[in-house]
RODOKE-606695 format. One record per residue: x, y, z of N, C-alpha, C, O in turn; residue in three letters; residue number from 1. Coordinates in nm, 3 decimals. Each point is the difference from the previous one (the first is absolute). Layout:
N
+---------+---------+---------+---------+---------+---------+---------+---------+---------+---------+---------+---------+------+------+
:    n_px :    n_py :    n_pz :   ca_px :   ca_py :   ca_pz :    c_px :    c_py :    c_pz :    o_px :    o_py :    o_pz : resn : resi :
+---------+---------+---------+---------+---------+---------+---------+---------+---------+---------+---------+---------+------+------+
:       X :       Y :       Z :       X :       Y :       Z :       X :       Y :       Z :       X :       Y :       Z :  ALA :  NUM :
...
+---------+---------+---------+---------+---------+---------+---------+---------+---------+---------+---------+---------+------+------+
//
This chain:
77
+---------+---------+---------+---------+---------+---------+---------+---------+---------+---------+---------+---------+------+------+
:    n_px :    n_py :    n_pz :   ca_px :   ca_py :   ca_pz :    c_px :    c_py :    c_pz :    o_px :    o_py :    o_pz : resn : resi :
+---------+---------+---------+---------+---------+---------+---------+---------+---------+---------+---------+---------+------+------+
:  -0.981 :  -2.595 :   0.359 :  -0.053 :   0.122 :  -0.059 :  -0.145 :  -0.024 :  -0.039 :  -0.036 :  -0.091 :  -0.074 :  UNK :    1 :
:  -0.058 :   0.194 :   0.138 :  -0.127 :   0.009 :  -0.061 :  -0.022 :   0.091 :  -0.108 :   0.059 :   0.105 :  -0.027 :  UNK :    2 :
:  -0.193 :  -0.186 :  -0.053 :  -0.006 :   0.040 :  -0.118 :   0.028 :   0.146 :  -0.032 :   0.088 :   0.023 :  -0.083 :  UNK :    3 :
:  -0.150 :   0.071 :   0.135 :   0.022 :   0.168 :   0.044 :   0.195 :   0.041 :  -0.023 :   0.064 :   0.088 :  -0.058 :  UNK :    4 :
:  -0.027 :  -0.227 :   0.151 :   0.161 :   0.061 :  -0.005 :   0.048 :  -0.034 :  -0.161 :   0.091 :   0.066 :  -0.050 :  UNK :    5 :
:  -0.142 :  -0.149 :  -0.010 :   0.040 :  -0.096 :  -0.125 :  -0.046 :   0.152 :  -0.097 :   0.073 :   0.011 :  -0.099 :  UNK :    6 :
:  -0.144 :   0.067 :   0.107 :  -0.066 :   0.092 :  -0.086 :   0.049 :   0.114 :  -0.020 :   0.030 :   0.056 :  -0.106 :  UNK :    7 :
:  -0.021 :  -0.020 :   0.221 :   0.114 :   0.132 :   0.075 :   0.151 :  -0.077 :  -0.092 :   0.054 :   0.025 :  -0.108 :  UNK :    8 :
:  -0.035 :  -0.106 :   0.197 :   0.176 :  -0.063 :  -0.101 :  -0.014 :   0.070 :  -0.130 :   0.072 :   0.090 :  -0.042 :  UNK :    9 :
:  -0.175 :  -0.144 :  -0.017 :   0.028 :   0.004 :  -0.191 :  -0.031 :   0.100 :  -0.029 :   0.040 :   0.038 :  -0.110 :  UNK :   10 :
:  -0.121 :   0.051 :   0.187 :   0.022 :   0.176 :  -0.041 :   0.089 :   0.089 :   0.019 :   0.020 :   0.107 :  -0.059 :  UNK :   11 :
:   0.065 :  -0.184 :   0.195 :   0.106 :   0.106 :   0.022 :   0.096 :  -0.030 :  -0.074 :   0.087 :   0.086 :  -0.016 :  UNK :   12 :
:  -0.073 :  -0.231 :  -0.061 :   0.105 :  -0.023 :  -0.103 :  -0.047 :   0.060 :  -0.138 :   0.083 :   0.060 :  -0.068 :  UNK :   13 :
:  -0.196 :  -0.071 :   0.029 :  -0.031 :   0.092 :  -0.099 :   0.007 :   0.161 :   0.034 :  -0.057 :   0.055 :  -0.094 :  UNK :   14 :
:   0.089 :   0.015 :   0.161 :   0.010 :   0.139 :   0.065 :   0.175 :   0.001 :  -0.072 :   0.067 :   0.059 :  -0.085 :  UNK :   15 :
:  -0.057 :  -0.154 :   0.176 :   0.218 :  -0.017 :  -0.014 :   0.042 :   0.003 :  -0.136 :   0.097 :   0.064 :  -0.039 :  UNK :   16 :
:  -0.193 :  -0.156 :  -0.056 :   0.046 :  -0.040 :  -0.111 :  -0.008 :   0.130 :  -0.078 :   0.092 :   0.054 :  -0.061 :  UNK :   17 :
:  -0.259 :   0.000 :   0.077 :  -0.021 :   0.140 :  -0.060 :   0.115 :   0.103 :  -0.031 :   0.031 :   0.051 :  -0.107 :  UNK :   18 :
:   0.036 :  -0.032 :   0.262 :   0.065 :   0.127 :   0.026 :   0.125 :  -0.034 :  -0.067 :   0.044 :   0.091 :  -0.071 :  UNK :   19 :
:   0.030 :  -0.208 :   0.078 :   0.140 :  -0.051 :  -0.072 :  -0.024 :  -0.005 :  -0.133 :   0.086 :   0.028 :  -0.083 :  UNK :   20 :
:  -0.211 :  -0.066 :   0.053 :   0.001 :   0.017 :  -0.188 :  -0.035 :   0.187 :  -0.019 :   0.038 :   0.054 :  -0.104 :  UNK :   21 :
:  -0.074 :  -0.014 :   0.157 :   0.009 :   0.170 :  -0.003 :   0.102 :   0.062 :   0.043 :   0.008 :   0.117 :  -0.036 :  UNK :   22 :
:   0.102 :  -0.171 :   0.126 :   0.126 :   0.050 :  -0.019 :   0.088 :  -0.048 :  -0.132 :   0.078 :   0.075 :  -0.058 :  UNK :   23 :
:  -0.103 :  -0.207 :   0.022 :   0.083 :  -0.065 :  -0.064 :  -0.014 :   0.123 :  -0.175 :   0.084 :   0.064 :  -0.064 :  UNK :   24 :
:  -0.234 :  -0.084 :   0.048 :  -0.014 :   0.103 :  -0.134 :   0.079 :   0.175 :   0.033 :   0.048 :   0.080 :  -0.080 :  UNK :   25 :
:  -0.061 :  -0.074 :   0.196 :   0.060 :   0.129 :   0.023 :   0.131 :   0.009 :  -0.030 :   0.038 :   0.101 :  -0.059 :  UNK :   26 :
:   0.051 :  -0.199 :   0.093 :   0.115 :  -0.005 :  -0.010 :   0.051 :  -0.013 :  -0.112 :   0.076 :   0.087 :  -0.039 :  UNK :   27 :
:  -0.105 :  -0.196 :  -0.038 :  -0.011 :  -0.033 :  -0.160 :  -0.034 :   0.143 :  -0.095 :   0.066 :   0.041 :  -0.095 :  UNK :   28 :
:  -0.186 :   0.018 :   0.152 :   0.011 :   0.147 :  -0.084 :   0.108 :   0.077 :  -0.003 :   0.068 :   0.031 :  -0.098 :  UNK :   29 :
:  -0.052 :   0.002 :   0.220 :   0.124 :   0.072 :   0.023 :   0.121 :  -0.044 :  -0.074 :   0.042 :   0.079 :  -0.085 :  UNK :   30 :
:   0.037 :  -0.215 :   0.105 :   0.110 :  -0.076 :  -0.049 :  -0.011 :   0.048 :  -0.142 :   0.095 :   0.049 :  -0.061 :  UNK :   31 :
:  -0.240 :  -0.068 :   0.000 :  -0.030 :  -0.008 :  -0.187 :   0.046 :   0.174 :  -0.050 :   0.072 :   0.039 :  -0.092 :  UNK :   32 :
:  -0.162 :   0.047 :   0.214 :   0.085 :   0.161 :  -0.042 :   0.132 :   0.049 :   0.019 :   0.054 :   0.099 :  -0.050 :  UNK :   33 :
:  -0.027 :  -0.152 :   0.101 :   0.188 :   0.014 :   0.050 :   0.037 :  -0.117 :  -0.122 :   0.082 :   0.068 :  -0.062 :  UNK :   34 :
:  -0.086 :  -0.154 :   0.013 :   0.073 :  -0.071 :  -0.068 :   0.004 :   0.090 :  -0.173 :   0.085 :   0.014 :  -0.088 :  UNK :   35 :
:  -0.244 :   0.034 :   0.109 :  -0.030 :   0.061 :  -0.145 :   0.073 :   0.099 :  -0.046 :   0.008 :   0.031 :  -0.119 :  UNK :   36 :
:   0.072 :   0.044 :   0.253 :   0.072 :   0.133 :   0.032 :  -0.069 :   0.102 :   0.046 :   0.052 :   0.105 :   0.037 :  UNK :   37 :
:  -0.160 :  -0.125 :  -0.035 :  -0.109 :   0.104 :   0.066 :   0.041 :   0.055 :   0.135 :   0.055 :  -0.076 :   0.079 :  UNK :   38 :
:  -0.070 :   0.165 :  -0.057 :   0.047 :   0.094 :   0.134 :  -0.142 :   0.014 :   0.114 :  -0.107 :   0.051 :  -0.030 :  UNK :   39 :
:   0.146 :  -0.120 :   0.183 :  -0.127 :  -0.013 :   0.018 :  -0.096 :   0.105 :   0.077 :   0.074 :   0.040 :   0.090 :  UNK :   40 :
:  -0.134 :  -0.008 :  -0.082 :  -0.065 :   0.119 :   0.058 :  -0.019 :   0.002 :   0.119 :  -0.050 :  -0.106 :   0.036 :  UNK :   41 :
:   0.075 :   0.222 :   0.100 :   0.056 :  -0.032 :   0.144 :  -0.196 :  -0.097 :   0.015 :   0.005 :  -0.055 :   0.110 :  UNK :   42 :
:  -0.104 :   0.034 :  -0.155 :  -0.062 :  -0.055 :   0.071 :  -0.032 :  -0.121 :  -0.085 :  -0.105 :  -0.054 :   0.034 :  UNK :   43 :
:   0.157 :   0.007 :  -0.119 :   0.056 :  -0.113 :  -0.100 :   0.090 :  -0.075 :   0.079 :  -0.035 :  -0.114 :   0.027 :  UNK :   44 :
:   0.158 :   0.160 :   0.021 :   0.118 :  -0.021 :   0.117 :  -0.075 :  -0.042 :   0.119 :   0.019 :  -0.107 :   0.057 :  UNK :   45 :
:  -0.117 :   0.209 :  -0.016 :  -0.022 :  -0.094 :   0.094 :  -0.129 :  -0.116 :   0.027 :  -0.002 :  -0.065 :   0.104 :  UNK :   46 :
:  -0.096 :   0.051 :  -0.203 :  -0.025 :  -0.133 :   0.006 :   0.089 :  -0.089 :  -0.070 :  -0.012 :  -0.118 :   0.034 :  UNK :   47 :
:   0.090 :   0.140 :  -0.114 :   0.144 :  -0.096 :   0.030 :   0.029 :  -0.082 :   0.103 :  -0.016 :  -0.121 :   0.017 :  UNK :   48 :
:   0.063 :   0.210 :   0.049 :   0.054 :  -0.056 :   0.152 :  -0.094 :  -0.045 :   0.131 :   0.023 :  -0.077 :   0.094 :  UNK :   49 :
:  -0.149 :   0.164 :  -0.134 :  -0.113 :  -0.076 :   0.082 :  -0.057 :  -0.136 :  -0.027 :  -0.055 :  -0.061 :   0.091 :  UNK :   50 :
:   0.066 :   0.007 :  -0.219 :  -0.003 :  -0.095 :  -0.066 :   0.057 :  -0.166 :   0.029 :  -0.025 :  -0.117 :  -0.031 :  UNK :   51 :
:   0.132 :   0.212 :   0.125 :   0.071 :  -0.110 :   0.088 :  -0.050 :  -0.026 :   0.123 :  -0.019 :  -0.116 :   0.038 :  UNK :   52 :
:  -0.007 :   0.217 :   0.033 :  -0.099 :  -0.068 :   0.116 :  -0.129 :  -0.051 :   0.004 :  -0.039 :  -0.060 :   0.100 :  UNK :   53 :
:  -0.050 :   0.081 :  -0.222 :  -0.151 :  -0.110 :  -0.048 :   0.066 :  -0.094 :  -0.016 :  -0.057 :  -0.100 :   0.042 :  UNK :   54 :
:   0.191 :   0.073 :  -0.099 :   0.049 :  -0.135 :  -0.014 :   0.012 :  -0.072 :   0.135 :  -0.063 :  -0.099 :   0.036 :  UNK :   55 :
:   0.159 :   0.169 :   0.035 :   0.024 :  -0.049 :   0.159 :  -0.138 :  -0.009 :   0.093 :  -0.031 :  -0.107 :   0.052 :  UNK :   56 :
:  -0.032 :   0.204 :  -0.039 :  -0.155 :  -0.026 :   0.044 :  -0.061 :  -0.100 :  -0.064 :  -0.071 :  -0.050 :   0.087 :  UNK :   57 :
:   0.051 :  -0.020 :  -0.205 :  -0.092 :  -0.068 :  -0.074 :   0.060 :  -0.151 :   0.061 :  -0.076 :  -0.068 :   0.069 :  UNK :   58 :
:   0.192 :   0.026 :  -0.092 :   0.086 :  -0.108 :   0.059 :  -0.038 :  -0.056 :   0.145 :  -0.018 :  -0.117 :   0.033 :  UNK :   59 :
:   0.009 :   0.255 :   0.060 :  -0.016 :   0.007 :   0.136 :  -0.117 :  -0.075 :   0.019 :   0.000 :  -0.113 :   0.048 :  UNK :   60 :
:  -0.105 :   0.176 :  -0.088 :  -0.137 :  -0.016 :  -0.034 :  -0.056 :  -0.118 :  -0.048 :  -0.119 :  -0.025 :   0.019 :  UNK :   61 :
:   0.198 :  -0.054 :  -0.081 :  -0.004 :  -0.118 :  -0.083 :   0.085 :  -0.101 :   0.116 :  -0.052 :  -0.112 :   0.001 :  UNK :   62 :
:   0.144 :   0.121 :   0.075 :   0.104 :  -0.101 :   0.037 :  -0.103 :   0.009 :   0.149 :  -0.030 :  -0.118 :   0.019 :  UNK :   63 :
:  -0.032 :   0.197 :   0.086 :  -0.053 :   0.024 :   0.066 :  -0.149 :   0.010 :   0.023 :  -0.057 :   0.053 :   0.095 :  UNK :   64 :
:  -0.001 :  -0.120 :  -0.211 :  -0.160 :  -0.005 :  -0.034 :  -0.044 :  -0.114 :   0.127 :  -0.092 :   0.023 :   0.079 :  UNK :   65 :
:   0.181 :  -0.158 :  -0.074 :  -0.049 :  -0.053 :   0.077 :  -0.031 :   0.003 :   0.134 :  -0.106 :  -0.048 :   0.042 :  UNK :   66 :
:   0.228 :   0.123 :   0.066 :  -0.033 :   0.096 :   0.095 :  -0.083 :   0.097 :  -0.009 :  -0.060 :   0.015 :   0.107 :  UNK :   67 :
:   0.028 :   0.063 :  -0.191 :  -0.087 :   0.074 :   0.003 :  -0.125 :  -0.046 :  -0.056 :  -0.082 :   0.089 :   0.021 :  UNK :   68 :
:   0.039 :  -0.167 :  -0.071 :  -0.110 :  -0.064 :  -0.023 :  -0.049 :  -0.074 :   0.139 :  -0.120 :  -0.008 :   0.025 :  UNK :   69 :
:   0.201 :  -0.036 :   0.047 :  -0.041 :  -0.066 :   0.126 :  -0.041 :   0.138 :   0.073 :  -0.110 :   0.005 :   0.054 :  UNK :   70 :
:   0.158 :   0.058 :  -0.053 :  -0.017 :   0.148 :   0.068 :  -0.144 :   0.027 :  -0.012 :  -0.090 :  -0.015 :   0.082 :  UNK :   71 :
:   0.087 :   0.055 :  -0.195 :  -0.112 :   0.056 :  -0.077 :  -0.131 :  -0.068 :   0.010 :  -0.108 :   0.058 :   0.000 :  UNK :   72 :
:   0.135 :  -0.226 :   0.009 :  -0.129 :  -0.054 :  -0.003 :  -0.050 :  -0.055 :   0.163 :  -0.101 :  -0.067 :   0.024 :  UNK :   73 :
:   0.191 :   0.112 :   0.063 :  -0.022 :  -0.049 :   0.131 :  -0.118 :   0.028 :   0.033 :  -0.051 :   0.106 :  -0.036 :  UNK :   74 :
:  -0.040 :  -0.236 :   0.142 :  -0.122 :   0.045 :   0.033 :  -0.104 :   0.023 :  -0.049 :  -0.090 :   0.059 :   0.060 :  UNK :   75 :
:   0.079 :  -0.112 :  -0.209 :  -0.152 :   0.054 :  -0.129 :  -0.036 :  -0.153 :   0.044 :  -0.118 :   0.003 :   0.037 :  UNK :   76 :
:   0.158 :  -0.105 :  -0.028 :  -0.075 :  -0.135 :   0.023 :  -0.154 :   0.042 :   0.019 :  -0.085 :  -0.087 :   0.020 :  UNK :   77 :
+---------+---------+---------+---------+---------+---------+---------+---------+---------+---------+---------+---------+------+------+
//
């Protein structure tokens, strides 16, 4: 890996990490208003549940940085 791919890597894992800690708070909100008894509002509900796929995207993004960092940095030599 050239340096370019080494750079690309650690941004697309910081991208991954971003989006999973922004699902992760999403989810946690949600869990904290439903636990409080709070009733959630249809667009409360659904970053709820969207909350779960920044999680699944962020993971992706993170487990796959190194392929895609090779991707990404191909050819800048």
């Amino acid at each position: 890996m050239n340096h370019y791919q080494k750079i690309a890597t650690v941004l697309v894992r910081a991208a991954g990490a971003a989006a999973a800690a922004v699902g992760v708070l999403g989810f946690v909100y949600g869990t904290v208003l439903v636990a409080r008894g709070t009733s959630l509002s249809p667009d409360q509900a659904e970053r709820y549940g969207s909350s779960v796929w920044y999680v699944v995207f962020g993971l992706m993004l993170f487990l796959l940085a190194r392929p895609l960092g090779r991707l990404l940095g191909r050819g800048l030599d």
